[in-house]
N, C-alpha and C positions, 0 to 999 in steps of 0.2 A: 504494500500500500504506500502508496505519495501522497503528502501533502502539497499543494498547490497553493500559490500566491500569484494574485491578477492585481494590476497596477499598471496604469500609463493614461494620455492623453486620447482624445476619441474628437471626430469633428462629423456634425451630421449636416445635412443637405434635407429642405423644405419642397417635399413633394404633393402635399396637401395632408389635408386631414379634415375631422370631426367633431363636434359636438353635439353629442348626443345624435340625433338624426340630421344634424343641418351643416352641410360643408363651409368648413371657413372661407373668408375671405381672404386672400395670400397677400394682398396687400398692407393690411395691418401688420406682420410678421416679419422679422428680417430668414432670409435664406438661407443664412450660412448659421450654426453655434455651437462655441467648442464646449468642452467637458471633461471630464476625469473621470476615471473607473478606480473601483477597488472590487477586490473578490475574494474568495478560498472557494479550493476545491478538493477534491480525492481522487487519486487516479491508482485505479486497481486494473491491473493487467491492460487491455486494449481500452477499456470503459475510462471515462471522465467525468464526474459527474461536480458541478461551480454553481453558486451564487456571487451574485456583485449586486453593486450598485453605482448609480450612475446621477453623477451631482454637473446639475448647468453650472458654466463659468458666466457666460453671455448671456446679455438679455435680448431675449429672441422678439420682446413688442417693438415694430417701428413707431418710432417718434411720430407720423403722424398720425397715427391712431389713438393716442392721447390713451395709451390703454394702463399706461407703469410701467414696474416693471414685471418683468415673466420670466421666469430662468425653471426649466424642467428638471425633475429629480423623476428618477424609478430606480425600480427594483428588478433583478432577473434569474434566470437559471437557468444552466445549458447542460446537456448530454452530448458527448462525445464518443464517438466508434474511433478509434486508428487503423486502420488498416494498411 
């Protein structure tokens, strides 16, 4: 069994999205916003198995949208096969 440790920078890109049922407006929104990762994981033989979390650096409301600020945080979990 390995212990696993996740850490680095992460940059996403504004493809659209949601609320609730009704698609945003992408112009409120800046495009680009960077982030940080941390994580642990356990890696037994070919298997992977991580959580992280994912903390906004950037505030992704544009200025004229008079919205604030918005900087996104989650949570996650991934499964890995190696082969």
């Amino acid at each position: 069994m390995k212990l696993l440790h996740l850490a680095g920078p992460s940059v996403g890109y504004l493809l659209g999205g949601k609320s609730g049922d009704v698609d945003i407006d992408k112009d409120f929104y800046n495009d680009i916003e960077w982030s940080g990762n941390l994580g642990l994981g356990v890696g037994i033989g070919a298997f992977e198995v991580d959580v992280r979390y994912m903390a906004g650096f950037s505030d992704i409301a544009d200025n004229n949208g008079n919205l604030g600020e918005i900087k996104n945080s989650s949570f996650g979990a991934g499964i890995t096969l190696k082969f």
